[in-house]
N, C-alpha and C positions, 0 to 999 in steps of 0.2 A: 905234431900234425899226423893223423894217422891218415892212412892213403889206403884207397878203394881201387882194385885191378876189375875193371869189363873186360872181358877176352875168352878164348878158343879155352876150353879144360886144360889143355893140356900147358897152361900154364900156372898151375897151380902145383907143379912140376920142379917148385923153384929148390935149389939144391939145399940152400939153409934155410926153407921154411921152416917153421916148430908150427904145426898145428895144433891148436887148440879145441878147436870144438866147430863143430857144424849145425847149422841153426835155421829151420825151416819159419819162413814168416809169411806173413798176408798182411794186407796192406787194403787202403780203400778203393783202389783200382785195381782187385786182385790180386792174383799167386805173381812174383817173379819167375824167370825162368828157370830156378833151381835153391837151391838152399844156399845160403852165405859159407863162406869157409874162413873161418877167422884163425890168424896165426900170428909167429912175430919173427923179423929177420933181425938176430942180435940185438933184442927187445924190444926191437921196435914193432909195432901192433902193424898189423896190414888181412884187408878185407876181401875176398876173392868172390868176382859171381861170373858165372857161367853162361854167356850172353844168349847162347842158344843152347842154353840146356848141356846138363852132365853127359848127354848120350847124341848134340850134337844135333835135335830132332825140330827145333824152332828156328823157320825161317823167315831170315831178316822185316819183310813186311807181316810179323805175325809177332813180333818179338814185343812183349807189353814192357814199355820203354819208362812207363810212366810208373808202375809195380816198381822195377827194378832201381831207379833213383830213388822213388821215395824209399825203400828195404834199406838204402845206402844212406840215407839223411834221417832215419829214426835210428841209427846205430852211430850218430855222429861222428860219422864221414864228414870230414873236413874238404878232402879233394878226392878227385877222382882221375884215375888212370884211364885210356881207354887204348886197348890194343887191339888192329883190326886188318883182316887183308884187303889189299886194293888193286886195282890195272895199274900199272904202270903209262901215261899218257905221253907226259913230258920226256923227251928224248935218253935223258940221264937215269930218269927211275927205271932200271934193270932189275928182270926178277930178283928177288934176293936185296935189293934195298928196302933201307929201312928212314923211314920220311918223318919230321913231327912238323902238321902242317899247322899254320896260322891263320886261312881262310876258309870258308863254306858256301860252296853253293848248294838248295836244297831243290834235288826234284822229284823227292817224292810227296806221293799223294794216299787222302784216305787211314793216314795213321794217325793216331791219339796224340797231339802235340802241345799240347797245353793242357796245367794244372788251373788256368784260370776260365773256368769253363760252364756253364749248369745254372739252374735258379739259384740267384744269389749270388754268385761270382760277382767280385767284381774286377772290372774292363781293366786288363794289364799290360802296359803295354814295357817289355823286357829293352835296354839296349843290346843289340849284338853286335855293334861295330867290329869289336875283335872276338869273336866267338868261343877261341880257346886263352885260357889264363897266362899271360905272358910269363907270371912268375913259376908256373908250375910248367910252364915247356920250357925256358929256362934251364930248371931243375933237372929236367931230362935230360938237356945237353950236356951238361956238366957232368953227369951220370956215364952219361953215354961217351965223353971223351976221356975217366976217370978210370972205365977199363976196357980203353982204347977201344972202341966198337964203332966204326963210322957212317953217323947219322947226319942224314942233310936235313938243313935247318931253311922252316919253310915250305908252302906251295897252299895250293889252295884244293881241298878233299872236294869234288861231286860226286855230293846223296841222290842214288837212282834209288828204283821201287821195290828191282827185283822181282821172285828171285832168279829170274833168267839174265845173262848176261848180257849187255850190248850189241848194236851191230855196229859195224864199221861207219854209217854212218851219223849216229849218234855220237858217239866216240868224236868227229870231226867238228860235229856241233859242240860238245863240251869243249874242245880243243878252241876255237873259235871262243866263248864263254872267260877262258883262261883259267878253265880247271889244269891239275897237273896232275890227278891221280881218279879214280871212282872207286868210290865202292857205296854198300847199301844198307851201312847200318849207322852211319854218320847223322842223321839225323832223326827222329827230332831228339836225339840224346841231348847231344850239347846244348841245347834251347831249354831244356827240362833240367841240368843242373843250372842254367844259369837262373832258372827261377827257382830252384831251392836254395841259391846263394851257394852251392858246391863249386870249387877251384874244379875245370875240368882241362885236361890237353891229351894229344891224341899219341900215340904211336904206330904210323903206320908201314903198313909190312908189303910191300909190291908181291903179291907171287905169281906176276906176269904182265907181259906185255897186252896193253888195253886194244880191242880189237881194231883191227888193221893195221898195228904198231908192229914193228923188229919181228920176233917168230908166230906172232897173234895173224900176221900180214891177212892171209887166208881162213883159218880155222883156233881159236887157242888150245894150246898143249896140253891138255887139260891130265896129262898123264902125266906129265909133270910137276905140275902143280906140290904135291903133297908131299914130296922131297926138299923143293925149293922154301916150303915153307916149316919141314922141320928143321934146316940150318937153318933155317933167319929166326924162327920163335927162341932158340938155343941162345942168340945174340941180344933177344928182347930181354929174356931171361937175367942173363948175366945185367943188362942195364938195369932191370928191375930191382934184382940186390942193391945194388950198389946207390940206386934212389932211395932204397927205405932205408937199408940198414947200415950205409956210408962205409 
């Protein structure tokens, strides 16, 4: 099963990657955010894209969601990774946790969310009951207990619009809802591989408390941020090997 990483550059970073070759595509719903980077950990094949771009410059309600699965599904991607940061809501998720959640709430609006769409389409209607692939979060835990990196198993990701952050009383409203995390790139991904038939689960990365939460209370630490999430991408990392190339 070859397995496709969405995430921040800078995990492409991976220590035993072999790169192979980098591969600019287009697609019917135009460019992806960057060019594919195909590589292999201990030969095993694995596919990296750059969800906002090489240079970090496409934001999340701007990010063509629909390009970037299908670039992953003409290159037979079988599953898909997705690593992403989020608020911390739920009391336990502390910067610096790292979450693979099992539910979705979607509130954003005005993005391209379906492949079934246009004259001719025809009316599809997806199940999502479980949004993310049991068997490929799973995978991840196993991964993730295999070089001891501790991941909580579980919670439910809410997709806001971005890309401005919360206020505190939004936050209260998702909290009410029985989100346990947000962030703004969760959707319509997982909806878009579930209609290319792509295994998708998420890995998510806290790097902070969600507004009005623990040190968010007032203002979030937004100077913090960028420390907090190069030790935890460093952790994602390590599980990432250890998924592909056992």
């Amino acid at each position: 099963m070859t397995l496709a990483v969405i995430g921040g550059s800078g995990l492409s970073r991976l220590a035993s990657l072999e790169i192979t070759k980098r591969k600019v595509v287009r697609t019917p719903y135009g460019e992806p955010s960057g060019a594919l980077t195909f590589g292999a950990i201990r030969g095993k094949g694995l596919v990296f894209l750059a969800r906002h771009g090489y240079g970090h410059t496409v934001a999340p309600h701007e990010v063509n969601y629909r390009a970037n699965l299908w670039a992953l599904k003409e290159e037979n991607i079988s599953g898909v990774v997705s690593v992403a940061s989020v608020g911390g809501i739920r009391r336990d998720v502390t910067p610096g946790t790292l979450l693979v959640p099992d539910q979705i709430i979607d509130y954003t609006w005005g993005r391209c969310a379906t492949f079934f769409e246009g004259e001719g389409a025809p009316v599809t209607h997806i199940d999502f009951t479980e949004p993310y692939t049991q068997s490929l979060r799973l995978r991840i835990l196993v991964a993730a207990r295999a070089c001891a990196e501790k991941v909580l198993d579980g919670g439910t990701y809410a997709a806001t619009q971005g890309p401005r952050l919360e206020s505190a009383a939004e936050i209260n409203r998702l909290e009410r809802d029985g989100a346990d995390i947000v962030g703004m790139t969760g959707m319509p991904e997982a909806a878009l591989a579930r209609e290319l038939g792509l295994e998708y689960a998420a890995i998510a990365v806290s790097a902070n408390f969600a507004a009005g939460r623990g040190d968010s209370a007032h203002a979030i630490p937004m100077e913090r941020i960028e420390a907090v999430l190069e030790e935890a991408m460093g952790r994602v990392r390590r599980i990432i090997e250890k998924l592909v190339g056992g």
